[in-house]
C-alpha positions as CSV (number, residue, x, y, z in Angstrom):
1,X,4.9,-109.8,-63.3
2,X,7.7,-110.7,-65.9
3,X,10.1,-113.4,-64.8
4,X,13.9,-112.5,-65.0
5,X,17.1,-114.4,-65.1
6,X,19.4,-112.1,-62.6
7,X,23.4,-112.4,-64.2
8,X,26.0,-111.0,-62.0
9,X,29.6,-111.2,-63.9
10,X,33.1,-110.9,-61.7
11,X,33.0,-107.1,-62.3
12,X,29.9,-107.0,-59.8
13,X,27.6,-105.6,-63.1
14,X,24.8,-106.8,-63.1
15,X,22.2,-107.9,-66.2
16,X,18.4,-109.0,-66.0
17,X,17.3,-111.2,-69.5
18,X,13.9,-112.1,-69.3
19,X,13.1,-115.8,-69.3
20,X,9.4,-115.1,-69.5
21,X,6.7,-112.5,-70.2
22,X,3.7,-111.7,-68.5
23,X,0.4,-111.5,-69.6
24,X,0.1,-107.9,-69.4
25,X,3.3,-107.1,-71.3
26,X,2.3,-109.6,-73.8
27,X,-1.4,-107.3,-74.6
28,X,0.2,-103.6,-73.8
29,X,4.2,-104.0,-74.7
30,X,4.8,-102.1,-71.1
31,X,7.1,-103.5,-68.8
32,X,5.5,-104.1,-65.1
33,X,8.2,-104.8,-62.1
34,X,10.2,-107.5,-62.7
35,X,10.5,-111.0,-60.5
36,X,13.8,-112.3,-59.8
37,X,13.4,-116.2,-60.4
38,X,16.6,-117.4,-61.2
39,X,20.7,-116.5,-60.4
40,X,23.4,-117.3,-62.3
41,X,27.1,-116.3,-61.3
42,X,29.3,-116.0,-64.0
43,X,32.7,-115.3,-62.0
44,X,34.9,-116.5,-64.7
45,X,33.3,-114.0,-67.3
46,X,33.4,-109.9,-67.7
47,X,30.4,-107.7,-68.8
């Protein structure tokens, strides 16, 4: 599975930014579930 950086912003939306690729994507170009590895909270900042 992909890894994903989860952003939440102070307007509760929400943004997933890959931090790194999996093997699969990397041969095929499809996207497979992604895997939640970090969090950031960015309360002082709008979407």
């Amino acid at each position: 599975m992909c890894d994903y950086t989860q952003r939440e912003f102070r307007c509760s939306h929400k943004r997933y930014i890959v931090s790194r690729w999996c093997i699969v994507y990397i041969r095929t170009q499809q996207r497979c579930q992604p895997c939640v590895t970090h969090f950031e909270y960015r309360g002082d900042e709008l979407c």
